[in-house]
C-alpha positions as CSV (number, residue, x, y, z in Angstrom):
1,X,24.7,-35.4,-14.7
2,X,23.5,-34.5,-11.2
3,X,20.7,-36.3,-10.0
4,X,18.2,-33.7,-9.5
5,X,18.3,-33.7,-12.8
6,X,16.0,-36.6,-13.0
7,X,13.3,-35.5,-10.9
8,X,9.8,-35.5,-12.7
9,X,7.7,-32.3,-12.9
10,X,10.0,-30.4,-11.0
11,X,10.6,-31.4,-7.7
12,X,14.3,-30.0,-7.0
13,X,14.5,-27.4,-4.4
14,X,16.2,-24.1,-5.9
15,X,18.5,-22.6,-3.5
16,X,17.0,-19.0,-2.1
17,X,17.9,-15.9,-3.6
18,X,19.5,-13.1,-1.7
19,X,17.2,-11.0,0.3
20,X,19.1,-8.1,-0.3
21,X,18.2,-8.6,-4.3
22,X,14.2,-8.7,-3.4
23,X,14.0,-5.8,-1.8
24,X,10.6,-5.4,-3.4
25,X,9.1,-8.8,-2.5
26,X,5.6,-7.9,-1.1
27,X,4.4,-10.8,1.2
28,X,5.4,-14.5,1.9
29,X,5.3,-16.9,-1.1
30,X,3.6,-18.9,-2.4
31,X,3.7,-22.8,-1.7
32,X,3.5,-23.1,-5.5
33,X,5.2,-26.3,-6.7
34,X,3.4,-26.6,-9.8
35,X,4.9,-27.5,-13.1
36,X,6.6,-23.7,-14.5
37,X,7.7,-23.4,-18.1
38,X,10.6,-20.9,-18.9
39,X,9.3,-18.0,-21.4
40,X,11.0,-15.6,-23.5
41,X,10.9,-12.5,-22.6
42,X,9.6,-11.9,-26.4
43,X,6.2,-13.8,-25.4
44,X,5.4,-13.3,-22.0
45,X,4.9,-10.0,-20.2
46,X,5.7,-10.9,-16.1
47,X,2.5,-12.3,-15.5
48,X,0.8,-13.3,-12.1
49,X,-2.7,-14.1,-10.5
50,X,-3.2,-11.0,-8.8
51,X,-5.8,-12.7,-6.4
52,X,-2.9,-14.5,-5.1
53,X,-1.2,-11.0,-3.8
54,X,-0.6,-11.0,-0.4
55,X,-1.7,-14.3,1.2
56,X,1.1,-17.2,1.2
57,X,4.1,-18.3,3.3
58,X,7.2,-18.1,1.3
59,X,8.2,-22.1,0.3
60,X,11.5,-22.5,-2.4
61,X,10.2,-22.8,-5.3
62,X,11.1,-26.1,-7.5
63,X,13.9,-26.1,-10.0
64,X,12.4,-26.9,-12.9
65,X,14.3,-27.6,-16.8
66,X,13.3,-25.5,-20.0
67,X,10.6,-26.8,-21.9
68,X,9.0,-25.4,-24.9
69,X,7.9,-22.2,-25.5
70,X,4.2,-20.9,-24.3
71,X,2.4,-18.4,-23.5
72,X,2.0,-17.2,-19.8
73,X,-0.9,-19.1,-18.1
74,X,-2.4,-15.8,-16.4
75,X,-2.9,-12.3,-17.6
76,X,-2.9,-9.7,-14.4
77,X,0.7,-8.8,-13.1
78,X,0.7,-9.0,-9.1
79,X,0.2,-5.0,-8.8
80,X,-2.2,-5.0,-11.7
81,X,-6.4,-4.4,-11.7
82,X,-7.6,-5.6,-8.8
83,X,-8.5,-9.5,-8.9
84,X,-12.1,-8.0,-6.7
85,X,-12.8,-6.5,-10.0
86,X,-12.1,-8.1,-12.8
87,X,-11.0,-11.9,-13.3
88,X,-7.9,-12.8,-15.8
89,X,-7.8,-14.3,-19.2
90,X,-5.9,-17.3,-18.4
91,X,-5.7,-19.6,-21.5
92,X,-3.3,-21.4,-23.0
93,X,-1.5,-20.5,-26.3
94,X,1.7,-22.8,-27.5
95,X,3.8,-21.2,-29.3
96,X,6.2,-23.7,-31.6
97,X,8.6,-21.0,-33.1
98,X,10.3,-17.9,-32.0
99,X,8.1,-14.9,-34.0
100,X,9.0,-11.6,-32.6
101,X,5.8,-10.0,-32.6
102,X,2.9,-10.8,-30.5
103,X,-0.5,-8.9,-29.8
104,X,-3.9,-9.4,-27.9
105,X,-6.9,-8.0,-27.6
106,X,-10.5,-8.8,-25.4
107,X,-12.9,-7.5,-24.1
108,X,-15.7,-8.6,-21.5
109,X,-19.3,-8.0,-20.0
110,X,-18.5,-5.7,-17.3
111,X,-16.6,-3.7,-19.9
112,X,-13.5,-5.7,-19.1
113,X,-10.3,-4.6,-21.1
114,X,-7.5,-6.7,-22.3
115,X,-5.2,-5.4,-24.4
116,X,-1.0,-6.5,-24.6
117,X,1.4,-6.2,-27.7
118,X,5.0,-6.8,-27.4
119,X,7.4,-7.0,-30.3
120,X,11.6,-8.0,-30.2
121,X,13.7,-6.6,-32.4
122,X,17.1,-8.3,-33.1
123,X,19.1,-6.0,-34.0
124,X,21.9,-8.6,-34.4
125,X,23.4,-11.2,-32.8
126,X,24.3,-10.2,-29.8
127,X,21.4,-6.9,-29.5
128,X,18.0,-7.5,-28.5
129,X,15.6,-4.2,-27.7
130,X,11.8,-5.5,-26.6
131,X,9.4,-3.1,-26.7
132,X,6.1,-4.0,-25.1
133,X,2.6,-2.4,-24.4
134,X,-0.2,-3.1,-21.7
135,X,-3.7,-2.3,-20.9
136,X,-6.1,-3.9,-18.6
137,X,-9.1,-2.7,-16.7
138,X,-12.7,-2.4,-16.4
139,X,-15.6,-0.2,-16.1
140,X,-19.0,-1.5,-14.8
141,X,-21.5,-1.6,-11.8
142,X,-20.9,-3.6,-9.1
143,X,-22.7,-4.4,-5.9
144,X,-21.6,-3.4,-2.7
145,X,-21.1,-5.5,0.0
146,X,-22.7,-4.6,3.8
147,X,-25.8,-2.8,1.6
148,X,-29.0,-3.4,0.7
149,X,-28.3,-4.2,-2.9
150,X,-26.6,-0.2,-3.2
151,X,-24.6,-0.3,-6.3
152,X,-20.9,1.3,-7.6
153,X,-20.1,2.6,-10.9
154,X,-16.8,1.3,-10.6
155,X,-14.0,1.5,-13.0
156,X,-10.0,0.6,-12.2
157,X,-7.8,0.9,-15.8
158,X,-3.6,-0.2,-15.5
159,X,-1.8,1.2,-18.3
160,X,1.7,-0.3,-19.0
161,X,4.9,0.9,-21.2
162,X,8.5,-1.0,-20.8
163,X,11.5,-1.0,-23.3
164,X,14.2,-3.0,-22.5
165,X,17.7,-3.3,-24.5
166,X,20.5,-6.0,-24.4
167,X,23.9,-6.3,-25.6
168,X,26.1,-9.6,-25.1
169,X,29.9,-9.1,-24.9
170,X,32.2,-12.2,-24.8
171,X,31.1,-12.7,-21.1
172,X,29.2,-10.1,-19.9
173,X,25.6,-8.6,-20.5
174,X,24.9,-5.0,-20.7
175,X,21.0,-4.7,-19.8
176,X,19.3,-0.8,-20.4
177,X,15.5,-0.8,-19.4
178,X,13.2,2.1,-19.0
179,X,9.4,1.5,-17.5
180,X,6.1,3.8,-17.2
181,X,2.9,2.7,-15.5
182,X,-0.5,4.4,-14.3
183,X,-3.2,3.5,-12.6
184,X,-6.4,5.4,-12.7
185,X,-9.3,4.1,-10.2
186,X,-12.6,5.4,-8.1
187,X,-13.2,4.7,-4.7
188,X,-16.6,3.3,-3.5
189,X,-19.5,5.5,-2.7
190,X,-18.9,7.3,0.9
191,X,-15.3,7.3,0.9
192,X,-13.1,9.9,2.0
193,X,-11.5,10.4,-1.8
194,X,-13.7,9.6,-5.1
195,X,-10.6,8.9,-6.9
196,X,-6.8,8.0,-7.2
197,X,-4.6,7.9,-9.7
198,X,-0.8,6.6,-9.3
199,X,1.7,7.3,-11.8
200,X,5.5,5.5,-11.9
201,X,8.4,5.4,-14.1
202,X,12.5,3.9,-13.6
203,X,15.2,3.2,-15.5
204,X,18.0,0.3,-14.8
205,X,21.0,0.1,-16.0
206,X,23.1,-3.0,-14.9
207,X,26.0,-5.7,-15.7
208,X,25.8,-9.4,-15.8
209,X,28.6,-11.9,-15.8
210,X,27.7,-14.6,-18.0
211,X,30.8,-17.1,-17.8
212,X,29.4,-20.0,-14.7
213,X,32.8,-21.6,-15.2
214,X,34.9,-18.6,-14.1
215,X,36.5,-18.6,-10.4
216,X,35.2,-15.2,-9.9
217,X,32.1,-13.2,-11.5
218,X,30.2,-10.6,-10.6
219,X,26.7,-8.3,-11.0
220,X,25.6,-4.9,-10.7
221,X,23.5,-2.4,-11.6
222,X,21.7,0.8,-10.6
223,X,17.9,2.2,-10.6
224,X,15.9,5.1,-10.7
225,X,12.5,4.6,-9.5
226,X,10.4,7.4,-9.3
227,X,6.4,7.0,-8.1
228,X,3.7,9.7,-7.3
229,X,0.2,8.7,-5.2
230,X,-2.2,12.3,-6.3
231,X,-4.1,12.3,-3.4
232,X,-3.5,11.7,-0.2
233,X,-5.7,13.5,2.1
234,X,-9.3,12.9,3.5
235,X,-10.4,15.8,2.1
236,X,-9.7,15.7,-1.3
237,X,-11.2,19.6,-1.9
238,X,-7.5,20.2,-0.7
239,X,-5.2,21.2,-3.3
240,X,-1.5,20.0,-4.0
241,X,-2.1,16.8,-1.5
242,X,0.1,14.2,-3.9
243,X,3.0,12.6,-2.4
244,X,6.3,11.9,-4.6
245,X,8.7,8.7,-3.6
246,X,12.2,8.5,-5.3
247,X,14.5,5.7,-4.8
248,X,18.4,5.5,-5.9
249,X,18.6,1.5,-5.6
250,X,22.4,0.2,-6.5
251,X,22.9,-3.4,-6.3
252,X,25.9,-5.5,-6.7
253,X,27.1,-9.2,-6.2
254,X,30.5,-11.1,-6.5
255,X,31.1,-15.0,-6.1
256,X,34.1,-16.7,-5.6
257,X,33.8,-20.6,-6.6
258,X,35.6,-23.1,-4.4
259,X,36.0,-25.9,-6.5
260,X,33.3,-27.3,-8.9
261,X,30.4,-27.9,-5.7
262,X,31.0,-24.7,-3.5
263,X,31.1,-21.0,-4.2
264,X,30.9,-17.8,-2.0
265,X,28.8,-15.3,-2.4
266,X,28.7,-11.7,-0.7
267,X,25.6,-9.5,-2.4
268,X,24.6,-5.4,-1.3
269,X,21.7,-3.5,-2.0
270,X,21.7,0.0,-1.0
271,X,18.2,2.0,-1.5
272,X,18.4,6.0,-1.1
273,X,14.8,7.3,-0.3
274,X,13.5,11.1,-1.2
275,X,9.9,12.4,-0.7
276,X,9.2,15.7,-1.9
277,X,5.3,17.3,-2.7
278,X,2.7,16.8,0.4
279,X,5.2,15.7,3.2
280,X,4.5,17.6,6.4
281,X,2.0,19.6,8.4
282,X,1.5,22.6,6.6
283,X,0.5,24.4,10.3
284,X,3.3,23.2,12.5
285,X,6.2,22.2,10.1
286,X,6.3,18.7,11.3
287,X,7.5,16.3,8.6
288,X,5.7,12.7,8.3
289,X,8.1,11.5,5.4
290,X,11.2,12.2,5.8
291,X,14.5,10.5,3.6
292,X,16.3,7.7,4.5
293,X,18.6,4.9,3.6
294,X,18.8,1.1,3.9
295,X,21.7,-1.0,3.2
296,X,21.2,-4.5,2.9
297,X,24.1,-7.4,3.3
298,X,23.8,-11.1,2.3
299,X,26.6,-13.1,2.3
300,X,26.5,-16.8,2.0
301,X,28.0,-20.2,1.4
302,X,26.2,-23.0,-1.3
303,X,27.3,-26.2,-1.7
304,X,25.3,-28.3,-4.6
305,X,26.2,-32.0,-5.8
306,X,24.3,-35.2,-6.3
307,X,23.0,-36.0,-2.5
308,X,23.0,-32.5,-0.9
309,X,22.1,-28.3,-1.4
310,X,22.8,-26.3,1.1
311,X,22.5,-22.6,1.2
312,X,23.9,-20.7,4.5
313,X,23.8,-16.9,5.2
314,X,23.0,-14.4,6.8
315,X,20.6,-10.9,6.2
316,X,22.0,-7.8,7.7
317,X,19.8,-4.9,7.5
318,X,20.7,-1.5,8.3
319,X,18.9,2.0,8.2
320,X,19.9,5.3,8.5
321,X,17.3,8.0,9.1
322,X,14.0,6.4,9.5
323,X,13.1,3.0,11.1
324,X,15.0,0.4,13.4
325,X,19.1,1.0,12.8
326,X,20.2,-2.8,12.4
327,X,18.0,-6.2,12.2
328,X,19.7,-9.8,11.1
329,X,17.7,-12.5,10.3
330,X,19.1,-16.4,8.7
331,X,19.1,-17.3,5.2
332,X,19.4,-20.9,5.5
333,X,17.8,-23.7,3.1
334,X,18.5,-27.7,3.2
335,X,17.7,-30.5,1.0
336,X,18.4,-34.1,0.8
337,X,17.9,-35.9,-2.4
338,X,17.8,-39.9,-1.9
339,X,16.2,-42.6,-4.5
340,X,16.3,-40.2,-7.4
341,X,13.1,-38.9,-7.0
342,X,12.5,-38.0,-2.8
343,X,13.6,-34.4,-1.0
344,X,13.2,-33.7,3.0
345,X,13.8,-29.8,2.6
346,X,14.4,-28.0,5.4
347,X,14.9,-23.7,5.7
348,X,15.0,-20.7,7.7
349,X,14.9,-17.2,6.2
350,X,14.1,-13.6,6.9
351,X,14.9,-10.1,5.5
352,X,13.9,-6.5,5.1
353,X,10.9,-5.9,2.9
354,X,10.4,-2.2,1.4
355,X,6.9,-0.6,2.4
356,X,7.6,1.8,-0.9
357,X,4.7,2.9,-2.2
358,X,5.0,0.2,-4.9
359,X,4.4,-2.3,-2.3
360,X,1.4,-0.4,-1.1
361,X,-0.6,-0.4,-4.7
362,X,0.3,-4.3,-4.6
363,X,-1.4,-5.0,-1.1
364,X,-4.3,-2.6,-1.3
365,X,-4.7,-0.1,-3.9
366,X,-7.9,1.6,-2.2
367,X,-5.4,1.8,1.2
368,X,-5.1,5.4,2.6
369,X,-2.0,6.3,4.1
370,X,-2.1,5.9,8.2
371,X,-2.1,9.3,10.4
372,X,0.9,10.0,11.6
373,X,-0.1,10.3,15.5
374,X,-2.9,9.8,17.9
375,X,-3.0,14.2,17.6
376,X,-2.4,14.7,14.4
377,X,-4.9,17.0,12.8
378,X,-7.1,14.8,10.4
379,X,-6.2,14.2,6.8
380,X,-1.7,14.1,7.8
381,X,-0.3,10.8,6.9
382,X,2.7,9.0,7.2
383,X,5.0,6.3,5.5
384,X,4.6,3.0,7.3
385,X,7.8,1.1,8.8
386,X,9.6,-1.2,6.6
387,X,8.1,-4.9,7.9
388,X,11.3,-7.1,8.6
389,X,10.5,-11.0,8.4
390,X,12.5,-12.3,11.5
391,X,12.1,-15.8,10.4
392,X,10.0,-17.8,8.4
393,X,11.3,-21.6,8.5
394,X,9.9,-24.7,7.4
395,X,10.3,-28.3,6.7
396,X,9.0,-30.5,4.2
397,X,9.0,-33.4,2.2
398,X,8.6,-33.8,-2.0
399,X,8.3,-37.1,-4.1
400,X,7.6,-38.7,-7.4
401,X,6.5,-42.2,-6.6
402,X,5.4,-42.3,-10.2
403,X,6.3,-40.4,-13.5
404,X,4.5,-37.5,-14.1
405,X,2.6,-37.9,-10.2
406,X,4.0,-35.7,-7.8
407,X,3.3,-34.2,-3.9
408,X,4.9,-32.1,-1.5
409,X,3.6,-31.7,2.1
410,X,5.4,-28.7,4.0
411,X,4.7,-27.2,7.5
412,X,6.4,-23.8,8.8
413,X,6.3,-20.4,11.4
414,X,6.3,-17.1,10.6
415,X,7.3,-14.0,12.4
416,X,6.7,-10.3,11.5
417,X,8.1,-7.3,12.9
418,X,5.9,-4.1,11.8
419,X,3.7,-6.6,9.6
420,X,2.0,-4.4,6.7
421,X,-2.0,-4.7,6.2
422,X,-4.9,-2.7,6.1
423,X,-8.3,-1.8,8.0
424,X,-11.4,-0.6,7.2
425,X,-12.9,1.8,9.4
426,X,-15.7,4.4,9.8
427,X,-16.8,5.8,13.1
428,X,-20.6,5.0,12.3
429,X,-20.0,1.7,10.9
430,X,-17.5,-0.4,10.8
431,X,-19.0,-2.8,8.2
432,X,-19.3,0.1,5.5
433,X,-15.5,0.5,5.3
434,X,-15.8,4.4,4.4
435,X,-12.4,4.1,4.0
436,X,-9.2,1.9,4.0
437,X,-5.8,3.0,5.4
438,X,-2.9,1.1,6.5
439,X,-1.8,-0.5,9.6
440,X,0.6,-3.0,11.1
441,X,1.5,-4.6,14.1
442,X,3.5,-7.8,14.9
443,X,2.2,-11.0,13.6
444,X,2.8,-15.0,14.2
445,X,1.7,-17.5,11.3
446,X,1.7,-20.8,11.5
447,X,1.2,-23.0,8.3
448,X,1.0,-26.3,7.2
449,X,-0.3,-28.0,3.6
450,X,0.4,-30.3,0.8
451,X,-0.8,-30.6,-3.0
452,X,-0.2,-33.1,-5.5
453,X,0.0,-32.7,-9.5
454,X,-0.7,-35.0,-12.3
455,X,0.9,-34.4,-15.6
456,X,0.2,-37.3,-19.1
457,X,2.0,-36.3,-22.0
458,X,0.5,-32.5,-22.2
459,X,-2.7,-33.6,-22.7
460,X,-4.2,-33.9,-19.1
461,X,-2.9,-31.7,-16.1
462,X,-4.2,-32.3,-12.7
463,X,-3.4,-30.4,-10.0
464,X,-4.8,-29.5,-6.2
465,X,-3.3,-28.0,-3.3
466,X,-4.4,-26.9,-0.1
467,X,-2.7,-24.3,2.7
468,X,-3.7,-23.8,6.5
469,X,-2.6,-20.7,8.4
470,X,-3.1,-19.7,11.6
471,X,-2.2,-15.8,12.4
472,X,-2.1,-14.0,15.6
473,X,-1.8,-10.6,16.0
474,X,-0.6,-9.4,19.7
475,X,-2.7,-5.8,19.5
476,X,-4.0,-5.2,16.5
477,X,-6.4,-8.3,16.0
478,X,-8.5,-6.1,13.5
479,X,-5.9,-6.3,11.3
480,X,-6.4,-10.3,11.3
481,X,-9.7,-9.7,9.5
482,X,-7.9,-9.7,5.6
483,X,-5.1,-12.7,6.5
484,X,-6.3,-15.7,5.2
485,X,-7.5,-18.6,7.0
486,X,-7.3,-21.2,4.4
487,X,-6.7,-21.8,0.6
488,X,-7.7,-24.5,-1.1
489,X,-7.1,-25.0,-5.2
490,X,-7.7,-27.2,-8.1
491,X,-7.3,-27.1,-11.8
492,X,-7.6,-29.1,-14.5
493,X,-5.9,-28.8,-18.2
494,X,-6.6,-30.4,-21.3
495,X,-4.9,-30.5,-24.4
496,X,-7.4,-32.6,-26.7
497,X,-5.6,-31.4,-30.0
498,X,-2.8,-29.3,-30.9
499,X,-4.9,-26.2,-31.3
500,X,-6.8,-26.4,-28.2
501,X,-6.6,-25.8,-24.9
502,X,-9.1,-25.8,-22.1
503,X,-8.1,-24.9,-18.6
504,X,-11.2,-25.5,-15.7
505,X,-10.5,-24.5,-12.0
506,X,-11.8,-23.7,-8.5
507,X,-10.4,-21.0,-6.0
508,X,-11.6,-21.2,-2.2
509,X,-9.9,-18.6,-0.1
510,X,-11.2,-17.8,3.5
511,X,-10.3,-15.2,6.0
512,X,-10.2,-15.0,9.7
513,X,-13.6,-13.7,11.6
514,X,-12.5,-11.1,14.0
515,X,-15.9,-10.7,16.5
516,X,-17.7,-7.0,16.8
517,X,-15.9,-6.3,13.6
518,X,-16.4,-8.2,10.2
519,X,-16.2,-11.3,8.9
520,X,-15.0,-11.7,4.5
521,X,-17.1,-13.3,2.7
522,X,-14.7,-16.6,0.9
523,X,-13.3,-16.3,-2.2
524,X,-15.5,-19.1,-4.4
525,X,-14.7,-18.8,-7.6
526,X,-15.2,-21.9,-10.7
527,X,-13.9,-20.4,-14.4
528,X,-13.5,-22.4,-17.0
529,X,-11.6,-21.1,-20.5
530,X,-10.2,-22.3,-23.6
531,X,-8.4,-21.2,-26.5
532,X,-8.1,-22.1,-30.4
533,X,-5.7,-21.8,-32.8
534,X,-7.8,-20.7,-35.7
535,X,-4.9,-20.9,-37.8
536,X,-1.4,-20.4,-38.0
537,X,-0.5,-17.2,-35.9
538,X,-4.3,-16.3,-35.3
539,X,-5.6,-17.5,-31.8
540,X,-9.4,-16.9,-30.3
541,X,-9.5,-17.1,-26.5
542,X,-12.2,-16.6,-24.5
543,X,-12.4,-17.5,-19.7
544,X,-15.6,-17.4,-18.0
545,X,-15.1,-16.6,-13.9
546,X,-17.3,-17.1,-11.0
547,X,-19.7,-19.4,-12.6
548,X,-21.7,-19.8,-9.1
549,X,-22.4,-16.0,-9.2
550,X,-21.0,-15.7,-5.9
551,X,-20.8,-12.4,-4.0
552,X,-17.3,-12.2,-2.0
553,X,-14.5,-9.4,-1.7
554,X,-10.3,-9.8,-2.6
555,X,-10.4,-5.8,-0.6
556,X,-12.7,-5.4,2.3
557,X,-15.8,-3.9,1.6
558,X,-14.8,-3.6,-2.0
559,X,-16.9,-6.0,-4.3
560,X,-15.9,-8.6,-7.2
561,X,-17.9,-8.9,-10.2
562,X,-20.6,-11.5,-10.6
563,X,-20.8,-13.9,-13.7
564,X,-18.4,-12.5,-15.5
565,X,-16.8,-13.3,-19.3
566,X,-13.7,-11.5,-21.1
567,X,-13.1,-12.8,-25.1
568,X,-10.8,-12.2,-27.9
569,X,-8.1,-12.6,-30.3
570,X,-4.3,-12.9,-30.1
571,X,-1.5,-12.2,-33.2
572,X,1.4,-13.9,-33.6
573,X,3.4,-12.3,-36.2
């Protein structure tokens, strides 16, 4: 048995994944090293904190072992409703057995929607087909920030529909998934559109080698992704102004093992880009979007025994049509385990990351597309540069002095080519942020922080973490004005009795003041929640956020509710 093996709470390093198989990774990760539990894909929908979009230097995340079954811990997806608008459901539901079916339903006092129902059928032993459902959102009047109390009838609703199918052969997995999502929202009063609606759909199709003991294995798989933004212009009076992005993305790996400690891998990603709809300057013919193709390399070596895991590669990025022709950046990561329960960690990574319009909903829904030049007539926009992370390394150091206590400490830099945000900006005043659009510009972070987690017998979880950055911008400094400064955390969980669960938690998040331009109120939010197990298969839930009524923004200029409470019941069946 390897030694990692023993570490409490999950403290071993997991090697990186190829960057070339996260094309779609939005911005750096998270520092995350709390305690994860594995989840069926018959319970839990992919489930993040959307207010955590956006803002974190990529860390390797922990290996951890499977525990027992539970429900996901938070309810919006990453590119779900706005965290600004509505806050999550995010309690606690174990769930002992393996029952296919599960639904939920709750609703809140800004007319908060949670609804989710996902059943598996097993269709035998070796075919599974998951059908699931998803509908979040909320409709309710909030108050703008940089007014005199002026208030929005806002409303954002995220409607989601996946089926996915699985066959097992002997030693290989034959995976068929087809996805639809829209996303209907209003812009705040004054903006240059009142509305937007986005509307996407893909299928994959794709192989997976299942047998770890052969010398050679493989994966691959192709995708159709198809996504449409409806308007797109200023002037939303103008007629046929929606934008339509395609992407062909064929991914493959193959790994050669060298003995029972080493392997080989070399991985590709090829993504074939296509616009077609509201693409060029209807005057002049000049075409802002125009189709393009990246091809993405990783090779690398691992080695993994008792003492050591290393991961060494390399990211070679190349584009044809649109963009910078060839970029390489390192994909190296380092650990040291010594006394069973101690890791020095070490790494230095980069890579290509896709500014699809997939990417854009996830940073800032309310975003406009940039113009495409300084003389462009008003209301033509362009697809931003791809940002390339030139490096983001780190060092750091993870222990478990004591069972179930646990810190890491980590420091790190951070380089951005073409780095993807957002500004607000009206000629009359900047604080009103008539509108949002796109920007980027290359950016420096520096970060350092730690946390520490407490864990007795699932009945008490204490965790708290804290993350300093420090982002410089070399001509854009506006675009400073939505990185965060700081993040601090903390959460408690308590599991009295077997029914109940009760999480309570704090979320500080500050940004960067950029002078003779605006200044983000912090992110301050205490929520507490709980749920019951009425009886068996029957759940009540109910999470309470931003107990201190404060008035801050996750978008700038765009508000997050006040006191705000979302209830309900859950199905297990």
């Amino acid at each position: 048995m390897k030694r990692s093996h023993y570490i409490i709470g999950g403290l071993a390093l997991a090697m990186s994944m190829p960057s070339c198989l996260q094309a779609q990774t939005t911005q750096p990760k998270d520092t995350t090293m709390t305690r994860t539990v594995v989840v069926e894909q018959e319970y839990n929908p992919d489930i993040m904190d959307a207010s955590k979009v956006n803002v974190l230097p990529k860390v390797e995340e922990p290996t951890v072992s499977k525990k027992e079954v539970e429900y996901a811990t938070t309810f919006f997806p990453a590119t779900s409703v706005p965290a600004g608008l509505m806050r999550p459901y995010t309690g606690k539901e174990v769930q002992p057995g393996t029952t296919p079916g599960y639904v939920r339903a709750g609703y809140g006092n800004y007319g908060n929607l949670d609804v989710l129902a996902n059943y598996l059928f097993r269709l035998s032993k070796k075919d599974r087909l998951n059908v699931r459902f998803q509908m979040d959102g909320m409709d309710g009047k909030l108050t703008l920030p940089f007014t005199n109390g002026e208030k929005w009838n806002a409303f954002y609703y995220r409607t989601r529909a996946n089926v996915d199918y699985t066959h097992q052969f002997d030693k290989l997995d034959l995976n068929i998934a087809g996805n639809f999502g829209l996303s209907n929202f209003n812009f705040q009063p004054g903006s240059v559109n009142s509305k937007q609606k986005f509307t996407s759909g893909d299928f994959h199709a794709g192989i997976h080698f299942t047998d770890e003991t052969a010398p050679l294995r493989f994966n691959a798989e192709t995708n159709l992704l198809m996504y449409e933004r409806q308007h797109n212009m200023f002037n939303e009076s103008e007629a046929n102004t929606g934008i339509k992005e395609t992407i062909i993305r064929t991914k493959g790996d193959v790994t050669g093992a060298i003995g029972d400690q080493q392997l080989i891998t070399i991985a590709l990603e090829m993504n074939n880009l296509l616009y077609n709809g509201y693409t060029k300057n209807v005057s002049t013919g000049d075409e802002y979007f125009k189709n393009y193709t990246t091809l993405l390399l990783n090779p690398y070596y691992e080695l993994d025994n008792d003492d050591w895991k290393l991961h060494i590669g390399a990211n070679v990025d190349l584009s044809f049509g649109f963009d910078k022709s060839f970029r390489i950046s390192p994909d190296i990561t380092a650990q040291y385990i010594f006394s069973d329960s101690y890791i020095v960690y070490a790494k230095a990574t980069g890579g290509k990351q896709l500014n699809d319009f997939r990417r854009l909903e996830s940073i800032c829904p309310y975003g406009e597309l940039p113009e495409a030049n300084t003389t462009a007539t008003l209301g033509y926009v362009q697809r931003p540069y791809d940002t390339y992370e030139q490096i983001n390394g780190s060092i750091g150091f993870k222990a478990s002095p004591y069972p179930g206590l646990w810190f890491n400490v980590f420091g790190g830099y951070q380089n951005l080519k073409n780095d993807l945000s957002y500004l607000g900006f009206d000629p009359s005043n900047i604080h009103s942020g008539s509108y949002l659009s796109f920007a980027q510009d290359n950016t420096d972070n520096l970060y350092l922080g730690g946390e520490i987690s407490y864990d007795y017998k699932d009945i008490l979880g204490i965790s708290a973490k804290y993350t300093y950055r420090n982002w410089d911008s070399k001509t854009e400094e506006y675009l400073l004005a939505v990185k965060p400064v700081s993040e601090m955390s903390f959460n408690v969980r308590i599991h009295p009795i077997s029914a109940l669960n009760i999480n309570l938690g704090y979320d500080y998040i500050n940004r960067k003041e950029v002078k003779e331009y605006a200044k983000m109120t912090a992110i301050n939010d205490l929520h507490i929640g709980a749920s019951y197990n009425v009886f068996k298969g029957v759940s009540v839930y109910a999470q309470v956020h931003n107990l201190l009524n404060k008035k801050y923004q996750y978008y700038l200029g765009y508000p997050t509710e006040g006191f705000n409470f979302l209830g309900g019941l859950s199905f297990r069946f």
